[in-house]
Every structure is written in structure tokens, then in C-alpha cells.
N, C-alpha and C positions, 0 to 999 in steps of 0.2 A: 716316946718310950723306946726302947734300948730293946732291938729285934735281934734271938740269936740263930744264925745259919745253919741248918742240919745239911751235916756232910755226909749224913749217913742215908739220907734219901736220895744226894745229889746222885752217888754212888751208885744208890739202885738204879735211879734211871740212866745213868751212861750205862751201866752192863745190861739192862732190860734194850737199851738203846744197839751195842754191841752183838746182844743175842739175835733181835728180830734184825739187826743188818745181813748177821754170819745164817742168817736160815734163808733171807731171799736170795745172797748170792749165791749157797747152792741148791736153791731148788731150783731156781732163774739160770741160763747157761746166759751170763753176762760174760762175754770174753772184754777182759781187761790189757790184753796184749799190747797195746797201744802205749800203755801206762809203762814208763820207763823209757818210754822210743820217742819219749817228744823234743822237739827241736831245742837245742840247748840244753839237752843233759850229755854230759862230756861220756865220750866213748875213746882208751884208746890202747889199741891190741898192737904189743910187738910180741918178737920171737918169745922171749923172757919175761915179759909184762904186759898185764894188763889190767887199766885204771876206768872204774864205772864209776861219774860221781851225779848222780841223777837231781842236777839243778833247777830246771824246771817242775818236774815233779813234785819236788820239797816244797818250792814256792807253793806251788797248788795244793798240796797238803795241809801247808800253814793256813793259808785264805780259808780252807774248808776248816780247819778245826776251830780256828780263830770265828768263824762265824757261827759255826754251834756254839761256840761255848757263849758266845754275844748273846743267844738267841736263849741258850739257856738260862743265863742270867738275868737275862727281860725277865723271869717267870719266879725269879726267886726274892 
């Protein structure tokens, strides 16, 4: 039989997911400073320019979201 997807729960849980993330990081002093500064994200400052294109980072972003959402969908 023919199962249909509620998007409208998925929703709650990425923003219930979103809320308790946004309350530990500031109750937590997790300093994230690191994030942006990792090897291979292009830095590059002249007189008149300058170019941040944070390549590593993205990568890392992608793996992270791409495995939630893997993980969310185990469940649905």
C-alpha cells in the first residue's frame, strides 16, 4: 500500500532540531573560531581586494547535513 510523507512533521522536527541546537550553543561557550580557519579554505587580502571562499568548511557542512538528513530519513 501506497505510504504518504508528511512534510509537515518533517518540518517540526528540523526546527525543534534547529531550536534545541540554537539554545546549547548559547548556553554552552562552544567557541567555533576554528570554523572558517581550516586548511584549504582560500583566504586572499590585497590593497583593494579581498576574496574568503571557505572550501573546506562547505565540504564539512555538506557531509554534516547530508548525514542528517540520511539519518532522518532512516526514520521516516
Amino acid at each position: 500500500m501506497y505510504q504518504h510523507f508528511n512534510w509537515g512533521k518533517l518540518l517540526i522536527y528540523i526546527g525543534l532540531t534547529i531550536t534545541v541546537l540554537g539554545l546549547i550553543i548559547t548556553t554552552i561557550d562552544i567557541n567555533f573560531s576554528w570554523f572558517g580557519n581550516l586548511p584549504g579554505d582560500i583566504k586572499i587580502n590585497n590593497e583593494n581586494f579581498k576574496l574568503f571562499f571557505p572550501l573546506t568548511s562547505m565540504i564539512i557542512v555538506t557531509i554534516v547535513l547530508n548525514l542528517i538528513i540520511y539519518i532522518i530519513r532512516l526514520f521516516f
